[in-house]
PDB file of N, CA, C and O in Angstrom:
ATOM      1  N   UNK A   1      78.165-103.978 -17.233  1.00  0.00           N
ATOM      2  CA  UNK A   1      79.560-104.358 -17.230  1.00  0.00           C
ATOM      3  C   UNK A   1      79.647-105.877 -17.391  1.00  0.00           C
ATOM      4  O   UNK A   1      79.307-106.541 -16.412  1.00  0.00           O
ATOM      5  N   UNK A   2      80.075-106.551 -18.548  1.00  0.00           N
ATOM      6  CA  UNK A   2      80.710-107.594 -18.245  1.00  0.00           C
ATOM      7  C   UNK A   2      81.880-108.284 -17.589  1.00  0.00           C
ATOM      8  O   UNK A   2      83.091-108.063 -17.627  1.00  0.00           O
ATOM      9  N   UNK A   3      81.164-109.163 -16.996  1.00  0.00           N
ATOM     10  CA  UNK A   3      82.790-110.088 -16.043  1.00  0.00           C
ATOM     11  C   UNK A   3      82.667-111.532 -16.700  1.00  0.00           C
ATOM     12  O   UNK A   3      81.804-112.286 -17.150  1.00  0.00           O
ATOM     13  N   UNK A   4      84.460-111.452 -16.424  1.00  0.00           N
ATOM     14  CA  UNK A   4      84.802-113.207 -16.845  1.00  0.00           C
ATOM     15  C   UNK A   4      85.275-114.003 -15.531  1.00  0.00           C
ATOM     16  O   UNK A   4      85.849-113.765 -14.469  1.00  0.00           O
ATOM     17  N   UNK A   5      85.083-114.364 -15.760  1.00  0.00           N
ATOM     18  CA  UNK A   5      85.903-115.788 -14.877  1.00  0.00           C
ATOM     19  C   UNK A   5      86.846-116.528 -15.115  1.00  0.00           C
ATOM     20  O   UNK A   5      86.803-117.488 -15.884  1.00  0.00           O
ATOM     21  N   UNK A   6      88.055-116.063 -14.310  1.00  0.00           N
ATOM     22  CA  UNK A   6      89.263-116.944 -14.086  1.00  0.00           C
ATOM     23  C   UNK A   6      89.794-117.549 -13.435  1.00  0.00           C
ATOM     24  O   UNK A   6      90.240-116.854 -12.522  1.00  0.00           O
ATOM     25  N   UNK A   7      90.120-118.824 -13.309  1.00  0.00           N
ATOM     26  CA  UNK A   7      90.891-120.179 -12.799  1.00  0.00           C
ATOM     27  C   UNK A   7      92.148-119.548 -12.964  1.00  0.00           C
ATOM     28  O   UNK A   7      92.606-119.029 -13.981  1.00  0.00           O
ATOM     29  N   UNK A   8      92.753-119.681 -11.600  1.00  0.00           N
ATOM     30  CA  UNK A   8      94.571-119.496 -11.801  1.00  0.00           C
ATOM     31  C   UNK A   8      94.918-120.922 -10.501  1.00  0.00           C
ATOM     32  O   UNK A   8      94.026-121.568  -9.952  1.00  0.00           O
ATOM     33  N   UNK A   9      96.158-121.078 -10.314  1.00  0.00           N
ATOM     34  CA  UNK A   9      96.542-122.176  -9.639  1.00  0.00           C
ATOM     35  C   UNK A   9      97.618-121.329  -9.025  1.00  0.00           C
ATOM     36  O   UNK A   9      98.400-120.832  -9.835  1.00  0.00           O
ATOM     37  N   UNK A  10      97.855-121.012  -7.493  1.00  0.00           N
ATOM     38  CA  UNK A  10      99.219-120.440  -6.648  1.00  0.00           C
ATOM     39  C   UNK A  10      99.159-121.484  -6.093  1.00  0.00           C
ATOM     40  O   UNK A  10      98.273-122.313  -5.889  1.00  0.00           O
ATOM     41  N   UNK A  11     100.922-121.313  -5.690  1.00  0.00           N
ATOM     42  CA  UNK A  11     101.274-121.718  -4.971  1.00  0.00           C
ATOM     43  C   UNK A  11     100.985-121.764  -3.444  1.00  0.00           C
ATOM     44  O   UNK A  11     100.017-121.049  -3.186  1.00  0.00           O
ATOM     45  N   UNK A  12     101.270-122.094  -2.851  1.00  0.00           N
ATOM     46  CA  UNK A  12     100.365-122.252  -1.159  1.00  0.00           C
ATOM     47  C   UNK A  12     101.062-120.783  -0.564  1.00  0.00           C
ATOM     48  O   UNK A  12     100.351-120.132   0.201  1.00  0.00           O
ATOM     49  N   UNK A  13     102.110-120.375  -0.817  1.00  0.00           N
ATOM     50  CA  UNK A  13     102.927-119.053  -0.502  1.00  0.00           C
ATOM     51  C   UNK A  13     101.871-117.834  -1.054  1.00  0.00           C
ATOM     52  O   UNK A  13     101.069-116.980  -0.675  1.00  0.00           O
ATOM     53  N   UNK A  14     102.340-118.277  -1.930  1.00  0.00           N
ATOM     54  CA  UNK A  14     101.639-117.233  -2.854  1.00  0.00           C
ATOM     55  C   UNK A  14      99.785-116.821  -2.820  1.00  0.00           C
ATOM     56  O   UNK A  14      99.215-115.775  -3.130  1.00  0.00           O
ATOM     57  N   UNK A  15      99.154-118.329  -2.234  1.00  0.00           N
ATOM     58  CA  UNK A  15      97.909-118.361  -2.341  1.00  0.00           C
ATOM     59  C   UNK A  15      97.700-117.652  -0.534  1.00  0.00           C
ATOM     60  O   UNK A  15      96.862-116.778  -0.309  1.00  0.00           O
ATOM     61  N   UNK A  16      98.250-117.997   0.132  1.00  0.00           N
ATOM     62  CA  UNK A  16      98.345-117.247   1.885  1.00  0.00           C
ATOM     63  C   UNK A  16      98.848-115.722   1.566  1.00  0.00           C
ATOM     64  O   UNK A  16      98.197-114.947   2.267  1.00  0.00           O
ATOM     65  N   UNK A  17      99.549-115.213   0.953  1.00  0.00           N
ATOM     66  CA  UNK A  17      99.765-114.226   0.519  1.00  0.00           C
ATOM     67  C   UNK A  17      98.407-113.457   0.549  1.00  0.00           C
ATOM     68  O   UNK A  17      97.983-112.764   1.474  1.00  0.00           O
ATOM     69  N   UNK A  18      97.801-113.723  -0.672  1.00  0.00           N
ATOM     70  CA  UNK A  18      96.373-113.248  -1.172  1.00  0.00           C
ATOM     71  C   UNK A  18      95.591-113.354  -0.193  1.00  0.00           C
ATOM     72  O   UNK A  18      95.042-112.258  -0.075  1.00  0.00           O
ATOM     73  N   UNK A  19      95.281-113.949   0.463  1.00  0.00           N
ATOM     74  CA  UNK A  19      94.312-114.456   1.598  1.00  0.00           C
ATOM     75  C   UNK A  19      94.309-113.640   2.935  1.00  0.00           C
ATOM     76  O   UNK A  19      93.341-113.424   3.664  1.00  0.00           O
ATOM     77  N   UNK A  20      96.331-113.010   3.182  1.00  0.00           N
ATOM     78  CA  UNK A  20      96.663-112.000   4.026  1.00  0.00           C
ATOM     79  C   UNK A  20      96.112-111.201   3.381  1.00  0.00           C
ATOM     80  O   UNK A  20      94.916-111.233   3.672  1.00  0.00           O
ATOM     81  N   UNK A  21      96.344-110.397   2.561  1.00  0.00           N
ATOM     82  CA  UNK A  21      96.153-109.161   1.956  1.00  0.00           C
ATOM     83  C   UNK A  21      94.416-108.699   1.669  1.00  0.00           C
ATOM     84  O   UNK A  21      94.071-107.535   1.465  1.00  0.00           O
ATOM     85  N   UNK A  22      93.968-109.255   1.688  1.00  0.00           N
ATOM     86  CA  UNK A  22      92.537-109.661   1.619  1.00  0.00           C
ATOM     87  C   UNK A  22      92.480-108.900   2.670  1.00  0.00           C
ATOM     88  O   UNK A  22      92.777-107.709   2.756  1.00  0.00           O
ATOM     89  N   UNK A  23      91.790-110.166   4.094  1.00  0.00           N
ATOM     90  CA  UNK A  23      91.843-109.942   5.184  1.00  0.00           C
ATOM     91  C   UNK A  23      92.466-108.761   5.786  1.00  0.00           C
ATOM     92  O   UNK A  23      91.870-108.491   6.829  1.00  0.00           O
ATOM     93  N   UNK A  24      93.332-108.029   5.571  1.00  0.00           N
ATOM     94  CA  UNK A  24      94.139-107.372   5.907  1.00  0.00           C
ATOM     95  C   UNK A  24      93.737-105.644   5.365  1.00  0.00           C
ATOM     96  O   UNK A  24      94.029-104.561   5.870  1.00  0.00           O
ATOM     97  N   UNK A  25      92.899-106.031   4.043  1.00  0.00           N
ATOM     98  CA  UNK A  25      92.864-104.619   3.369  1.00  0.00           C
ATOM     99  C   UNK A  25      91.028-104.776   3.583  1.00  0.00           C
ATOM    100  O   UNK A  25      90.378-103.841   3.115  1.00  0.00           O
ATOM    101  N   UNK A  26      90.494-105.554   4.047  1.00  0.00           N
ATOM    102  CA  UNK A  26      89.098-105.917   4.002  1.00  0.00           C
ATOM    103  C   UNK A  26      88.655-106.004   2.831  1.00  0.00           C
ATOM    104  O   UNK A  26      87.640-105.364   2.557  1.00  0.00           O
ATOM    105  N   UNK A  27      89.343-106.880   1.746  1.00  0.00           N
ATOM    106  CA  UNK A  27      88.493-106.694   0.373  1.00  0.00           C
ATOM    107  C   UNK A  27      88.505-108.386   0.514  1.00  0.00           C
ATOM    108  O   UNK A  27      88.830-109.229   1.350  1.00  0.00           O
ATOM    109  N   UNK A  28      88.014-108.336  -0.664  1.00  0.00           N
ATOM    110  CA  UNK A  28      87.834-109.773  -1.242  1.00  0.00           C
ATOM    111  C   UNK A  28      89.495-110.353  -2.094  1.00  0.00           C
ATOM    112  O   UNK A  28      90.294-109.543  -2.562  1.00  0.00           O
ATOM    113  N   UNK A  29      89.653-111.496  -2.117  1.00  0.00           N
ATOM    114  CA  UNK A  29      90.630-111.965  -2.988  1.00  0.00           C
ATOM    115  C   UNK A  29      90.693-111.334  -4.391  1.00  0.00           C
ATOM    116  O   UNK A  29      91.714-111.062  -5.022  1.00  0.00           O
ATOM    117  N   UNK A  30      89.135-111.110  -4.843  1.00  0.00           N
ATOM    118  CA  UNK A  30      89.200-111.063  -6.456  1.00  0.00           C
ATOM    119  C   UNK A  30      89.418-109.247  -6.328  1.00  0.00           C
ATOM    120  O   UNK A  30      90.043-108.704  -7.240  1.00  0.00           O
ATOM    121  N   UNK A  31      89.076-108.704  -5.598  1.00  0.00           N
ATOM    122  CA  UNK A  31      89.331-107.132  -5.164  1.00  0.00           C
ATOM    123  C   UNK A  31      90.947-106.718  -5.308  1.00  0.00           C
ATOM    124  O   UNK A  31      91.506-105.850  -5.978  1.00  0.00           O
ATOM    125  N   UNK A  32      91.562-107.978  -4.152  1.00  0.00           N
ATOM    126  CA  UNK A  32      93.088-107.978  -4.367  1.00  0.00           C
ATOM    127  C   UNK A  32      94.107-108.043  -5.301  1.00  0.00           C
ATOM    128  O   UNK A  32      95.296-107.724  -5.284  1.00  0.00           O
ATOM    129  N   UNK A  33      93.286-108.581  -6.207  1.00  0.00           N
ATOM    130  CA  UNK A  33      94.203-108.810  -7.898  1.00  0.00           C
ATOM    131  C   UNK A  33      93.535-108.032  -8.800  1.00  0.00           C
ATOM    132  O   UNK A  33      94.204-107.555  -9.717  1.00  0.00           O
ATOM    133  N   UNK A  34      92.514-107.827  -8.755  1.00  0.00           N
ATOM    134  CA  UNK A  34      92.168-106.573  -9.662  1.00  0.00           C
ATOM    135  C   UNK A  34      93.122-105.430  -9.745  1.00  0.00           C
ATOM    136  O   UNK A  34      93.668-104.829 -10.670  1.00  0.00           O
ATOM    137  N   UNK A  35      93.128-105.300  -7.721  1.00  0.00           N
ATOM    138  CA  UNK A  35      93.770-103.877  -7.985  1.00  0.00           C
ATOM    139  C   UNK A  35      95.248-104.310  -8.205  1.00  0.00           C
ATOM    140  O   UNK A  35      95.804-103.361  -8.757  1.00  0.00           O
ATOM    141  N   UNK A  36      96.153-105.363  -8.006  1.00  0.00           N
ATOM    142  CA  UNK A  36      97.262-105.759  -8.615  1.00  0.00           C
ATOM    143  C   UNK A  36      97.565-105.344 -10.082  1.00  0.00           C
ATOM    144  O   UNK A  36      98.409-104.563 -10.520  1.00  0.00           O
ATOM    145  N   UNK A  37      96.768-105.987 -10.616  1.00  0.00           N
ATOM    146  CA  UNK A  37      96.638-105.915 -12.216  1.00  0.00           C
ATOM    147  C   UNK A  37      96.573-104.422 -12.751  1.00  0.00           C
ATOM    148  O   UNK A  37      97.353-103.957 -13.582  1.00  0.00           O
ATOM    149  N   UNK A  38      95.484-103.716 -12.126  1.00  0.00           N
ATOM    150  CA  UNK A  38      95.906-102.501 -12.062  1.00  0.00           C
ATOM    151  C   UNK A  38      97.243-101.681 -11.695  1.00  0.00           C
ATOM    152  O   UNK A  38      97.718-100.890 -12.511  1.00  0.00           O
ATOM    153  N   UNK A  39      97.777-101.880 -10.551  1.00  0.00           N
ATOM    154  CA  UNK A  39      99.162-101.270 -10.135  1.00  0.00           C
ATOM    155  C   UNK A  39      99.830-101.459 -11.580  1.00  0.00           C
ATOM    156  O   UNK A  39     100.040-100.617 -12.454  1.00  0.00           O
ATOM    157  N   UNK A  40     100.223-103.482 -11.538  1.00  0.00           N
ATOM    158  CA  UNK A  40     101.319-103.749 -12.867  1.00  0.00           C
ATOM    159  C   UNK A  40     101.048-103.752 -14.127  1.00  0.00           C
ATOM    160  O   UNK A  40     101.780-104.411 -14.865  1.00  0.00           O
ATOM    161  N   UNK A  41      99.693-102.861 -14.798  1.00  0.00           N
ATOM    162  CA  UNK A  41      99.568-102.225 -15.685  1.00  0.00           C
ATOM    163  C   UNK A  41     100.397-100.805 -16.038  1.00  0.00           C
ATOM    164  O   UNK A  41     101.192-100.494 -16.925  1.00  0.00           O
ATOM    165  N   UNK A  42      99.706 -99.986 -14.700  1.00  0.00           N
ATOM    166  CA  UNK A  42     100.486 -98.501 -14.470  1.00  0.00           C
ATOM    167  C   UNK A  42     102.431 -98.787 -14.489  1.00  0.00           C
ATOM    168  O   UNK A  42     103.330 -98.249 -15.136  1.00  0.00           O
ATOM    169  N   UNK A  43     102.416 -99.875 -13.451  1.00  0.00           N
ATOM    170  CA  UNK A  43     103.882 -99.880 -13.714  1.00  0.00           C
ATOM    171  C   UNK A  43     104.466-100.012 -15.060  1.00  0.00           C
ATOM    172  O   UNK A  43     105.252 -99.093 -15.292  1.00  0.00           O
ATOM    173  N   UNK A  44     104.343-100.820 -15.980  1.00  0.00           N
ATOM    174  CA  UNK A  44     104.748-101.247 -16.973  1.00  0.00           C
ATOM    175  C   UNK A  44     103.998-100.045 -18.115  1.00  0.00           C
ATOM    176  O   UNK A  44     104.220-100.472 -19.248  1.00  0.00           O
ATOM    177  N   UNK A  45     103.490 -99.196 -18.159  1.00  0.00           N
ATOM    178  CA  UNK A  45     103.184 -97.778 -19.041  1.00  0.00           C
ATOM    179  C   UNK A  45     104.334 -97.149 -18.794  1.00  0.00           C
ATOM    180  O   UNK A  45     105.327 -96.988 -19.504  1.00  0.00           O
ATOM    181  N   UNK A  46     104.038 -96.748 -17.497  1.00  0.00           N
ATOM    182  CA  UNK A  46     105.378 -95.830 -17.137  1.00  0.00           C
ATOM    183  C   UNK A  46     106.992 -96.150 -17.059  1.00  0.00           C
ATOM    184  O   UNK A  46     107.921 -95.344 -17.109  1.00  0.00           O
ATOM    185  N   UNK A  47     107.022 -97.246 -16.952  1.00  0.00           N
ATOM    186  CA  UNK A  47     108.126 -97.715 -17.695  1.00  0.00           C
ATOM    187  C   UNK A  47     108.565 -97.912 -18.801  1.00  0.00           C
ATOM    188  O   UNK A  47     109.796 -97.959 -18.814  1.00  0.00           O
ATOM    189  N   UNK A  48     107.740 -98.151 -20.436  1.00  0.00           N
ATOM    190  CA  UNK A  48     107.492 -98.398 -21.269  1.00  0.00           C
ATOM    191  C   UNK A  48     107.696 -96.989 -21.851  1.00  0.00           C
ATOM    192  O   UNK A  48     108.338 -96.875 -22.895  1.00  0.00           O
ATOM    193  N   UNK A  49     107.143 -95.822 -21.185  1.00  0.00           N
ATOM    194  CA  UNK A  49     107.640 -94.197 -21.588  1.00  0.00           C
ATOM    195  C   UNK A  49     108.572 -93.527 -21.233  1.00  0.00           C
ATOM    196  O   UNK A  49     108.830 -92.391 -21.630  1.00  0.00           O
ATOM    197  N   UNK A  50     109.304 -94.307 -20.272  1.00  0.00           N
ATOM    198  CA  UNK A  50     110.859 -94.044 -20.271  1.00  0.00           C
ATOM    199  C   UNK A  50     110.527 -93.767 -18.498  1.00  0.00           C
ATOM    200  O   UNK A  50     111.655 -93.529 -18.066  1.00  0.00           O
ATOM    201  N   UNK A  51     109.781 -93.706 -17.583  1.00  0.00           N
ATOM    202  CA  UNK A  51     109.432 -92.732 -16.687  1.00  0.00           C
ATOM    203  C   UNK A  51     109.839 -93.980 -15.582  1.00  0.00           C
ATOM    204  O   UNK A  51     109.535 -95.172 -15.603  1.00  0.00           O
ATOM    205  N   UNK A  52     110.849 -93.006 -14.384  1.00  0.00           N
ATOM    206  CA  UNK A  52     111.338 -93.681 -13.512  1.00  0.00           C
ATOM    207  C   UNK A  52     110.137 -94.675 -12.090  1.00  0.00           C
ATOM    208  O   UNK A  52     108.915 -94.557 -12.177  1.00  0.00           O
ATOM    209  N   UNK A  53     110.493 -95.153 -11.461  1.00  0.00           N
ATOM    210  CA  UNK A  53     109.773 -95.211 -10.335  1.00  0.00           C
ATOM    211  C   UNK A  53     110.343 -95.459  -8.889  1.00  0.00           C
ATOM    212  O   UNK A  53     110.975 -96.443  -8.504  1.00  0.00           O
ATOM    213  N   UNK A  54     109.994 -94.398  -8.213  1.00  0.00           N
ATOM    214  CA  UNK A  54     111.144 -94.300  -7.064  1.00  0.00           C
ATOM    215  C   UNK A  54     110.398 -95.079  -5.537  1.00  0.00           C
ATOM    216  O   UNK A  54     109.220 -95.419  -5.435  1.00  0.00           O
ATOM    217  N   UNK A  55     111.104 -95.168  -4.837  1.00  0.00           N
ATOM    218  CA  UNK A  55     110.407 -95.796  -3.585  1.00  0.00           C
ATOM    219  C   UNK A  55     111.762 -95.069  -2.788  1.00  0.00           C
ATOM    220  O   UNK A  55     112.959 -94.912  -3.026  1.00  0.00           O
ATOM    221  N   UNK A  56     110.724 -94.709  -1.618  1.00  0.00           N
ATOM    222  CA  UNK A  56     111.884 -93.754  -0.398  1.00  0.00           C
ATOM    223  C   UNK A  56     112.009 -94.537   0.817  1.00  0.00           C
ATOM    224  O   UNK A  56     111.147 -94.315   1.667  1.00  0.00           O
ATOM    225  N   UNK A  57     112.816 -95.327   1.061  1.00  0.00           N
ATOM    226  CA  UNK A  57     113.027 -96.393   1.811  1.00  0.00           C
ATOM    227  C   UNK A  57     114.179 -95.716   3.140  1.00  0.00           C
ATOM    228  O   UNK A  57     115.186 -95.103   2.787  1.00  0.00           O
ATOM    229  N   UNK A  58     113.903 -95.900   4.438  1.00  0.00           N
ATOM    230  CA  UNK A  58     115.243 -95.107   5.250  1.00  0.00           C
ATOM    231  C   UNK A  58     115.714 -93.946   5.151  1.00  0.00           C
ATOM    232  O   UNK A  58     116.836 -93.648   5.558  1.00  0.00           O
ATOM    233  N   UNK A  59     114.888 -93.122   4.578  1.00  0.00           N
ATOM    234  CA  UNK A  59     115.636 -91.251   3.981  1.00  0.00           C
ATOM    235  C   UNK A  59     115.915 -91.540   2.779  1.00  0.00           C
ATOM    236  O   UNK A  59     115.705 -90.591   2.024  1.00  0.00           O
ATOM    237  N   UNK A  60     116.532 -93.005   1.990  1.00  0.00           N
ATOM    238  CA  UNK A  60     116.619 -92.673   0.644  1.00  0.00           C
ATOM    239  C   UNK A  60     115.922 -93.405  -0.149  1.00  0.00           C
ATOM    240  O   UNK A  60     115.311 -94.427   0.163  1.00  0.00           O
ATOM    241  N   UNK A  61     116.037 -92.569  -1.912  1.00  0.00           N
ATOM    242  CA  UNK A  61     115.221 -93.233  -2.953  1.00  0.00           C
ATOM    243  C   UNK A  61     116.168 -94.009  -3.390  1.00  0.00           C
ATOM    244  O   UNK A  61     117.397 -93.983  -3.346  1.00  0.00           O
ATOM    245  N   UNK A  62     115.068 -94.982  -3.989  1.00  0.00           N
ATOM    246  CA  UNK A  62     115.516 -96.405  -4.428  1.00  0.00           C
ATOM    247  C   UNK A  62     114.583 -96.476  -6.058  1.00  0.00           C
ATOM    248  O   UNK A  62     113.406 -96.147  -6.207  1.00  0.00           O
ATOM    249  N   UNK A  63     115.451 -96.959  -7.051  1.00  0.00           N
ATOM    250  CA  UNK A  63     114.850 -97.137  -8.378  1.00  0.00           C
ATOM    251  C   UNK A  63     114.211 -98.413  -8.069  1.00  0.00           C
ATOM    252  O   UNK A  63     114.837 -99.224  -7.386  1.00  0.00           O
ATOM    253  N   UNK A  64     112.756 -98.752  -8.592  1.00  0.00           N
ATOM    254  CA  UNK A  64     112.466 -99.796  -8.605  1.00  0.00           C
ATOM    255  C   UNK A  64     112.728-100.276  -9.880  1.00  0.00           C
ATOM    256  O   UNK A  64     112.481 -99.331 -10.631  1.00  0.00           O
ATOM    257  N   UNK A  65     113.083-101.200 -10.515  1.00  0.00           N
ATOM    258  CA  UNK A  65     113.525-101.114 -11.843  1.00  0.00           C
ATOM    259  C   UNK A  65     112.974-103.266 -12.187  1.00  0.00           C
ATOM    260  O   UNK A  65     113.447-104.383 -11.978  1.00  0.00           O
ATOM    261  N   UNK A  66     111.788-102.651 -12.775  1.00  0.00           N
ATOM    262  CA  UNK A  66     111.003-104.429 -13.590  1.00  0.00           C
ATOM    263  C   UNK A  66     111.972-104.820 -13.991  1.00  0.00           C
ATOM    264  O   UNK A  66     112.890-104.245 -14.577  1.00  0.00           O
ATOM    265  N   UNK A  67     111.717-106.665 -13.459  1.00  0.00           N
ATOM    266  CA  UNK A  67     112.515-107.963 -14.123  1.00  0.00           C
ATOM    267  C   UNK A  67     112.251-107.965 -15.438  1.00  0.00           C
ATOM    268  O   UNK A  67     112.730-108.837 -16.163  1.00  0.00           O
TER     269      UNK A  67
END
C-alpha cells in the first residue's frame, strides 16, 4: 500500500477538536481524518444520487442537507 503525506494548517478550534476525538475514540489523529474523509465521501455519493440523509434527534428525523 502506498501512503502520502500531508501538511494541513487548523485552526487551534479545529486542531483541539482532532486531538479530542483522537483521544476520545483511541485512534490516532491521522486515523481521525481518514475515517472523516471517508464519512464525507459516502456523504456526498449519496447525495449526488439523489439519496436523503436522516438523523433522529428527540423522537424526530431531521434532513441533514450539505452546504
Amino acid at each position: 500500500m502506498t501512503t502520502h503525506r500531508v501538511n494541513a494548517n487548523f485552526a487551534e478550534g479545529t486542531y483541539r477538536d482532532l486531538e479530542d476525538l483522537a483521544e476520545s475514540q483511541g485512534k490516532s489523529k491521522a486515523e481521525v481524518l481518514r475515517d472523516a474523509i471517508a464519512l464525507e465521501r459516502w456523504f456526498h455519493e449519496a447525495n449526488s444520487k439523489g439519496e436523503r440523509v436522516l438523523v433522529e434527534r428527540d423522537g424526530q428525523l431531521r434532513e441533514i442537507i450539505p452546504r
